[in-house]
N, C-alpha and C positions, 0 to 999 in steps of 0.2 A: 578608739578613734579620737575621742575626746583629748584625752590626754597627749594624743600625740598633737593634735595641733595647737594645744597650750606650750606642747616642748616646743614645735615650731617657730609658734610666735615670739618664746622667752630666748629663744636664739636669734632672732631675728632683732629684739630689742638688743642684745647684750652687744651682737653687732656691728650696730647702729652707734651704740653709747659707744663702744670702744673707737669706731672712726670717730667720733665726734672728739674723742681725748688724743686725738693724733696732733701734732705743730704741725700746721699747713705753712710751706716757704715759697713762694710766688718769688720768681724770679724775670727780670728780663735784661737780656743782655743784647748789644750791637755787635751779635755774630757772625753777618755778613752788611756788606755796604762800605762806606769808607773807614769807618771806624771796625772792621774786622780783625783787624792785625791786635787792638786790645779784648775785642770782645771774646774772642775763643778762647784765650787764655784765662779766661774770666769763666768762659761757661765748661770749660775741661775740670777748673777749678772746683765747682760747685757738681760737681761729681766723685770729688775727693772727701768733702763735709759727710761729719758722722751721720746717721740713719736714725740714731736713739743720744737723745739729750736727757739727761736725769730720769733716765727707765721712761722717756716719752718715744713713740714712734717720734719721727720726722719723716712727712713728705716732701719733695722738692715738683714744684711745677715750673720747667724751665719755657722761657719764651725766647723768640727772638724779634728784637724790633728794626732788624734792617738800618740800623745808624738813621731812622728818622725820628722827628719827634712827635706827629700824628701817630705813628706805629707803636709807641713806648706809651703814651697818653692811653691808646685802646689795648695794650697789654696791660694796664694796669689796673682800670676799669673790669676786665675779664680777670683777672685773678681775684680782685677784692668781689663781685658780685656773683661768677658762676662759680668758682673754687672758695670760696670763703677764708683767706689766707688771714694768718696771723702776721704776718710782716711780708713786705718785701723789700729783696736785696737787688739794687739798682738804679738807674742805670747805667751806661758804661760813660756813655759821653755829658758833658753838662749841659749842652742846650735841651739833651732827651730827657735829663734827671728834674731841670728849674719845668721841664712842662709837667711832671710828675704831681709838683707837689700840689694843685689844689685838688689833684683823684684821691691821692695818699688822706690830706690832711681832712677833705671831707668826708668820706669814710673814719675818721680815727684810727688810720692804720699805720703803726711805725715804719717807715722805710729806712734803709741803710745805703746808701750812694755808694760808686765806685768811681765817681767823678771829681774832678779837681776844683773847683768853683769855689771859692769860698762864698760867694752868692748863694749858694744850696743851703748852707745854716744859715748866714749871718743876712741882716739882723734877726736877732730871735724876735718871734712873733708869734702869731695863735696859730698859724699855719707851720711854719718851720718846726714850732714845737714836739711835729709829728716825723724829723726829717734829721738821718744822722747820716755820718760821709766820713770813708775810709784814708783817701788819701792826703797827702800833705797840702796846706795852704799853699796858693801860690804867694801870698807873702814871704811866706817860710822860705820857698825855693826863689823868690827874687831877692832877696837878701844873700842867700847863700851864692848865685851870679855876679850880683850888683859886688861883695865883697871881694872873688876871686877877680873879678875883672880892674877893681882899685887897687888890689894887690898884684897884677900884672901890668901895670903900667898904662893901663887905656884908659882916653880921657872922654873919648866922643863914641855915642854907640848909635846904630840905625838897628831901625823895630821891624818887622813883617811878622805878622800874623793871621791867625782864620778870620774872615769876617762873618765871625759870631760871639757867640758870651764868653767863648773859652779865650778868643783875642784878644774881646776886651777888654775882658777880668785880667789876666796876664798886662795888658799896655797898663791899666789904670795903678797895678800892685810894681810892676817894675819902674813906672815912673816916678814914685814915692823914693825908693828903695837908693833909683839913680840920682836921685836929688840928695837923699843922707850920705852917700858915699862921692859927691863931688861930681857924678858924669853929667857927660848932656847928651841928651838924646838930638840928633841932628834930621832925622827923617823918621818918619813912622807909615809905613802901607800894608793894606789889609788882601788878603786872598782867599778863595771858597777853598771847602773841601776837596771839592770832586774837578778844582782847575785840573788844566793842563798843562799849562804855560802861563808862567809869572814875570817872563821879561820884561814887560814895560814895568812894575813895580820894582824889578830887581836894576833895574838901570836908575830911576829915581837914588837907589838905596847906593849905588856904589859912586852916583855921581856926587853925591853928601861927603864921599872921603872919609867914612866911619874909620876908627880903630877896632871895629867891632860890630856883627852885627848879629841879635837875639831874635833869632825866629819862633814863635808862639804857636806850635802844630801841634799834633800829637797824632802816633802811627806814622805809615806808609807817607802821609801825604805831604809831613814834616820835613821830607828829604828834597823835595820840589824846590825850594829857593836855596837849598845848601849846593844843589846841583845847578844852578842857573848861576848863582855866585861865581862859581869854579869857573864855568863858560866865560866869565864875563871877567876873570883876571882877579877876581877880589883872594888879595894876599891877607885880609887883618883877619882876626883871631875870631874864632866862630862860636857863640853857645847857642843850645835847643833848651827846651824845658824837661822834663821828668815824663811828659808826655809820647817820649820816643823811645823809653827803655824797654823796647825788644828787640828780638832777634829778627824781625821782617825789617825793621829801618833799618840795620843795618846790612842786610842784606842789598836791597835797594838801595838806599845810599850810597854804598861801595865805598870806592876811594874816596868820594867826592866828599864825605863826610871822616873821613881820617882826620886829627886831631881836634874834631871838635871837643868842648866841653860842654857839661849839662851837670844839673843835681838829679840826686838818686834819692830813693830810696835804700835804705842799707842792704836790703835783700839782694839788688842787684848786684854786689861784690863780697857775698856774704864770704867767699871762699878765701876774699887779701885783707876782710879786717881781722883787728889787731886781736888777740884771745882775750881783753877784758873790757870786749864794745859789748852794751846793755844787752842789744841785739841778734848781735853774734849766732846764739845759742837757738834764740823762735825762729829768727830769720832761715838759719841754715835746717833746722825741719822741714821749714813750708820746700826750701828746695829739693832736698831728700824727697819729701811724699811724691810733688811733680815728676821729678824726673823717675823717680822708681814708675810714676804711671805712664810719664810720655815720652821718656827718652832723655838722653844725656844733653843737655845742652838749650833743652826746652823752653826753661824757664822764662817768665818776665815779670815785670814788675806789677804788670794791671793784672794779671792774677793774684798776687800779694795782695792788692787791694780786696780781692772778693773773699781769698784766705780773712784778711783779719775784719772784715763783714762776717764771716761767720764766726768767727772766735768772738766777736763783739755779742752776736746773737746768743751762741753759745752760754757767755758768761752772765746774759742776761735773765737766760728761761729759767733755771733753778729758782732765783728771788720771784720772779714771777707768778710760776706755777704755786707757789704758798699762798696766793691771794684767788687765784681763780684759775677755771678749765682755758686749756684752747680751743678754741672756735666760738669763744665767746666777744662781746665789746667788753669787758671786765678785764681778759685774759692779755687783748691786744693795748689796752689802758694801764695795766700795770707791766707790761712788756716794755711801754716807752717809758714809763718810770725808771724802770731799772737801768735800762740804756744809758740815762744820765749817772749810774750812780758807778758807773767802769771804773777802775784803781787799778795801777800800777799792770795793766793784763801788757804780757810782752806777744809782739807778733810780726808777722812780715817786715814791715815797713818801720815799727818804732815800741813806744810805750806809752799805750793807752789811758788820759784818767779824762774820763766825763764828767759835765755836768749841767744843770740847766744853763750855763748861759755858754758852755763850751760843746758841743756838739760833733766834735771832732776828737778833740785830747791828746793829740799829737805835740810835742815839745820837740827841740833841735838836735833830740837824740835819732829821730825820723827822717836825717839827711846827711847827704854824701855828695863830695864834688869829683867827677867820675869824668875822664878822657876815652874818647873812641882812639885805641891804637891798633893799628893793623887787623880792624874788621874784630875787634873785641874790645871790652869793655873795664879800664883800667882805673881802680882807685886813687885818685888825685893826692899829691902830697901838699 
């Protein structure tokens, strides 16, 4: 009797220790709400991420924060305090990812964004230091706009955007961009998520007589003023952001968004680039695994994003695990160490290199100037 509750107990520790040496992955994504249209692709995604990193279990605790930012702030809080996570990947939208970061950073727990903001890293500081993020600057992508639009002959451009961080941050980076490439911006108006009707800003926008006008959306909701446009006679040349590259905008959108342009990520055209783009090659896996799990045609770019959040992770736990267990502050302390120290990892979207004052790593290998043609998504020449 003796002995057997000694075996009892010594199984019960070994147990115990073995979950304790599991990678716990707290995740939270905007899988339903306005921002749906990216978060599902995002949380399908992370159903695809491997189970075992360097002979470690990995568990995945998925949330969903309903595209709010109260609802992402107390997912995040519950994963670092009742799950004990070693990172989390999230979250979809950037006003849900910038309220993250002082749960993330005072806990000391690494997070990886799947949000656009360059706000979410920069500036580096004692907070962000705990705060890394998968997709391309909108620098990056207003530059790659700001250029196709000088090289199509537009001199004057009008702005409408979300009014929130993701508009702003977009208005603040593209006004930079249009000032080095000669344009001018002639109107600028801001619209929520969850509108219904943009008219009265879309009528400021067309009575300006833009050559051009860059809507700052992302999702479903982005196709709102490309459609009030249309209603309203506006003939000049249309770009969106990176933040519309699925297959639900353009559904919605319909005609109304036929020949717009926007930049890409490379994934979204991985199948018309050329056989010797960097990308090529990671890009078109991540499409491969999706559609072998969801279907032909699936794919979109805000899972790319959550894709190379785990490749990022991935390539992080090995160096990691040589300094400490997970489940520990040692474990999740030299996780974010390593995070900075990413080189040349190719994935969805581009070619990864980290480091402490780049928090991103993304270089102009990570973009594409991409035409909606006839309800599909066309590699720009």
């Amino acid at each position: 009797m003796k002995l057997n509750k000694i075996l009892t107990l010594l199984a019960a520790a070994l147990t115990s220790a073995a979950a304790l040496a599991d990678i716990t992955v707290g995740v939270t994504v905007s899988a339903t709400g306005p921002a749906a249209s990216l978060g599902i692709p995002e949380k399908n995604t992370i159903a695809l991420m491997p189970k075992t990193i360097a002979g470690q279990t990995v568990n995945y605790i998925v949330l969903d924060d309903a595209s709010d930012t109260t609802a992402a702030v107390a997912n995040a809080r519950k994963l670092i305090t009742e799950h004990k996570v070693d990172i989390i990947l999230g979250s979809t939208t950037t006003p849900n990812s910038l309220a993250m970061i002082d749960a993330v950073s005072e806990a000391q727990t690494p997070m990886v964004s799947m949000a656009a903001s360059a706000r979410i890293v920069e500036p580096q500081d004692a907070k962000k230091r705990w705060v890394f993020k998968t997709p391309q600057n909108d620098i990056q992508m207003s530059l790659a706009i700001a250029e196709h639009m000088a090289n199509s002959g537009v001199k004057t451009v009008a702005f409408i955007g979300f009014a929130d961080a993701y508009g702003e941050g977009w208005f603040q980076e593209f006004t930079k961009a249009a000032e080095l490439k000669k344009l001018r911006v002639v109107a600028s108006e801001r619209y929520a998520r969850n509108d219904t009707s943009v008219t009265g800003q879309v009528l400021k926008l067309v009575g300006a007589q833009p050559d051009a006008v860059l809507i700052a959306g992302s999702g479903t909701p982005a196709a709102l003023p490309a459609k009030a446009l249309k209603e309203r006679g506006f003939t000049g040349k249309m770009y969106q952001t990176h933040g519309v590259a699925n297959a639900d905008f353009l559904r919605v959108g319909g005609k109304d968004v036929d020949g717009t342009f926007l930049p890409a990520g490379p994934v979204l055209v991985a199948d018309q680039l050329p056989a010797g783009h960097p990308v090529k090659k990671s890009a078109s896996a991540y499409v491969a695994a999706y559609e072998a799990a969801y279907g032909k045609g699936t794919v979109s770019t805000f899972g790319g994003h959550a894709w190379d959040a785990g490749l990022l992770m991935a390539t992080a736990v090995p160096t990691a695990l040589k300094k400490a267990k997970p489940g520990t502050p040692e474990f999740r302390a030299a996780l974010r160490d390593a995070l900075e120290t990413v080189k040349e990892m190719p994935g969805a979207h581009g070619i990864f290199n980290t480091s402490a004052s780049d928090h991103l790593g993304l270089d102009q290998r990570a973009r594409v100037m991409v035409k909606i043609e006839n309800g599909a998504w066309k590699l720009a020449q």
